[in-house]
C-alpha positions as CSV (number, residue, x, y, z in Angstrom):
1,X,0.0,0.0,0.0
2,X,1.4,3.3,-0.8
3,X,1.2,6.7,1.1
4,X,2.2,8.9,-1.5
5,X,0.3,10.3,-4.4
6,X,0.8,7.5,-7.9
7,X,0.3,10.8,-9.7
8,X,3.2,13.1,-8.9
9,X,1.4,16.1,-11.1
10,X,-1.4,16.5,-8.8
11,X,1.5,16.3,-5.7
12,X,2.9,19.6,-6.6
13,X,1.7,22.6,-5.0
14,X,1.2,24.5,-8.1
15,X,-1.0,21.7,-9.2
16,X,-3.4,21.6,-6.3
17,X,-3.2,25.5,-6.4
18,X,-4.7,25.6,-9.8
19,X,-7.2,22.6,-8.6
20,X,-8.3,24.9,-5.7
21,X,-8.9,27.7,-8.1
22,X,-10.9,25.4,-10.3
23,X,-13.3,24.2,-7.7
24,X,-13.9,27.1,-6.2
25,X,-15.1,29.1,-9.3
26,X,-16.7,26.0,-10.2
27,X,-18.4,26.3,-7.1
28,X,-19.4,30.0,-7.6
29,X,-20.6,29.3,-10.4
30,X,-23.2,27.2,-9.1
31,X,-24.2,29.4,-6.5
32,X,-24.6,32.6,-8.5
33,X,-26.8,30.4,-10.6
34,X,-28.9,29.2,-8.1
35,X,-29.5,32.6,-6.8
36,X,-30.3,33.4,-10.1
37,X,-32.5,31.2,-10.4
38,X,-34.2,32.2,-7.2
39,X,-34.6,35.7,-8.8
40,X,-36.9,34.0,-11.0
41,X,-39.7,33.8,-7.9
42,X,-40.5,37.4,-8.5
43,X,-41.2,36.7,-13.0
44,X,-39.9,39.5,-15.6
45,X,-42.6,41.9,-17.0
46,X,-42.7,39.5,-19.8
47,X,-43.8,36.5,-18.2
48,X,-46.3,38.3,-16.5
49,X,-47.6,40.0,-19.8
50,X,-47.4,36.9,-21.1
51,X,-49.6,34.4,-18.5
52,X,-52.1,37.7,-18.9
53,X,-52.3,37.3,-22.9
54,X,-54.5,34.5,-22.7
55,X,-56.3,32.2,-20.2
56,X,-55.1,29.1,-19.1
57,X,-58.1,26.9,-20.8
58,X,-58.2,28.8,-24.1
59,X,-57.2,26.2,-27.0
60,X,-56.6,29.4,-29.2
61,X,-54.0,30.3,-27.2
62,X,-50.7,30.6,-29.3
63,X,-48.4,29.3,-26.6
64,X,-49.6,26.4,-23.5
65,X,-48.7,28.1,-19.9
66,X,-45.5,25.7,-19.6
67,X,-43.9,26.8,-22.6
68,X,-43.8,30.7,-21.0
69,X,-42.5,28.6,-18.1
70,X,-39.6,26.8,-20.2
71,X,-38.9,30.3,-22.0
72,X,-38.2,32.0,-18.6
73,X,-35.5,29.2,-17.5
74,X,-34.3,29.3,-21.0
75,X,-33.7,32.9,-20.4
76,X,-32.1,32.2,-17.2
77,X,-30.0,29.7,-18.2
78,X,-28.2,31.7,-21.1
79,X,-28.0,34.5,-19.2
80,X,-26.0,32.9,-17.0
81,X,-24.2,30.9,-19.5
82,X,-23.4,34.2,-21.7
83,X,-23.1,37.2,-19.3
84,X,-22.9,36.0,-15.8
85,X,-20.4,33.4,-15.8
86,X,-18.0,35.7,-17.9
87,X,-18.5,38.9,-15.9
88,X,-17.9,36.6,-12.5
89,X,-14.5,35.3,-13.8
90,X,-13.2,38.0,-15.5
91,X,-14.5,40.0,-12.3
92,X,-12.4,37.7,-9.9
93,X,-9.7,37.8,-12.0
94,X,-9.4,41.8,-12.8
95,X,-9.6,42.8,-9.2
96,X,-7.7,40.4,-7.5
97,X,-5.3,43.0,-6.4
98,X,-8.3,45.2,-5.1
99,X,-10.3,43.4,-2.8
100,X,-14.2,42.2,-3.0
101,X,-15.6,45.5,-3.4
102,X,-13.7,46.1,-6.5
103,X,-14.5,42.7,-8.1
104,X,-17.4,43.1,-7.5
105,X,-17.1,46.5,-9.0
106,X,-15.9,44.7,-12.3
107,X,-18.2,42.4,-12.6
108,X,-20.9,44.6,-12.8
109,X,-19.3,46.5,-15.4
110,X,-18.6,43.5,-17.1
111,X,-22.1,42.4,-16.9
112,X,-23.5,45.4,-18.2
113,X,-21.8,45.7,-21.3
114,X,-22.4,41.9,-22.0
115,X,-26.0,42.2,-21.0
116,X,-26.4,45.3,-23.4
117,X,-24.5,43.1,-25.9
118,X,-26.3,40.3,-25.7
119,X,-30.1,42.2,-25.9
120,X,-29.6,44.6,-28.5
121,X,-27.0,41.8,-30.8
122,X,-28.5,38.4,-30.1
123,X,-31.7,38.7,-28.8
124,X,-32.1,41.5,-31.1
125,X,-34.4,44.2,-29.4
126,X,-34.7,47.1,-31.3
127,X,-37.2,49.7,-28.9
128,X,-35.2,51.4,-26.8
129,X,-37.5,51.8,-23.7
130,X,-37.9,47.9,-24.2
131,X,-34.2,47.7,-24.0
132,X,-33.6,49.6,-21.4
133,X,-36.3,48.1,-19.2
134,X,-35.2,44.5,-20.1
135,X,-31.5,45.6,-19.5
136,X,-32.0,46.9,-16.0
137,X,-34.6,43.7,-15.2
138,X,-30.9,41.5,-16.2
139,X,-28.7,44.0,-14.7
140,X,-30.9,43.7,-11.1
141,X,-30.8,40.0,-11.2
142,X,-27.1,39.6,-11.9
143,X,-26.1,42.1,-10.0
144,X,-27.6,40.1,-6.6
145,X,-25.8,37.0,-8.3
146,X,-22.6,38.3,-9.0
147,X,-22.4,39.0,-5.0
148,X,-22.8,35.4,-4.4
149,X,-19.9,34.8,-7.0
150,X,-17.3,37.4,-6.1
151,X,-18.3,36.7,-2.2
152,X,-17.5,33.4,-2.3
153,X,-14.7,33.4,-4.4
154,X,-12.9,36.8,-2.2
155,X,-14.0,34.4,0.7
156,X,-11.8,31.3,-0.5
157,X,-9.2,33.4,-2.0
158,X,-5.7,32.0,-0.3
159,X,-4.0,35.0,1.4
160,X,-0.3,35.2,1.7
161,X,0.6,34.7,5.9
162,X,1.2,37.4,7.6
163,X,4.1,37.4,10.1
164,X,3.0,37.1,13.8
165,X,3.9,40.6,15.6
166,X,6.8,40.4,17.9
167,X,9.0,37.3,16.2
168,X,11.6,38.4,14.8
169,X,12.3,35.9,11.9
């Protein structure tokens, strides 16, 4: 039986440095999602507008109930995928140096030009009041998510020691 690692990559400190890292953006990730998610429990205009359109029994309804349902995680989802997961690393990355405050910072300013990206050049929304309200809807729900990510990830960043006061080294 051996005691030592059969992988000697994954014994270097570099190595489970970097795997550290890894899981906890991975981790992040997760969470910012979920809270993203729960966002969700208080619907977009759109949804709203959109349950409203037609009653629940009408078979001349364009769209059943569950598909506005599957729309709104489909929303969520590539919000997350395209803006939020992006803004949160390059966030964490960026303002490393600065603390949680301005990772946070950066990330939000991240998030906003991706979210105004995304809208106007993918989803392709032309009105600008419709823009605007649909960008600060996105920019209200990431915002609360991106404190999960940058939280948790300022919260498990490793800090160098510090030297205890009075030892002289």
């Amino acid at each position: 039986m051996s005691t030592g690692s059969d992988y000697p990559a994954l014994s270097t400190s570099r190595a489970t440095v970097w795997l550290r890292r890894v899981a906890v953006h991975l981790g992040a990730m997760h969470l910012s999602g979920a809270l993203l998610v729960l966002t969700f429990l208080v619907p977009p205009g759109w949804v709203l507008d959109a349950y409203g359109a037609a009653p629940a029994d009408d078979p001349t309804a364009d769209v059943p109930p569950v598909m506005i349902l599957l729309g709104a995680l489909f929303e969520c989802v590539s919000f997350h995928v395209v803006v939020q997961i992006p803004s949160g690393l390059l966030g964490s990355w960026l303002g490393r140096r600065g603390g949680a405050l301005v990772s946070y910072a950066v990330a939000v300013v991240m998030a906003a030009a991706l979210t105004l990206v995304f809208l106007w050049g993918v989803v392709r929304v032309a009105d600008v009041a419709e823009l605007t309200s649909l960008w600060l809807d996105y920019m209200a729900r990431g915002a609360l998510a991106l404190a999960g990510y940058v939280g948790l990830t300022s919260a498990l960043r490793p800090r160098p020691p510090r030297p205890s006061p009075g030892v002289e080294g």
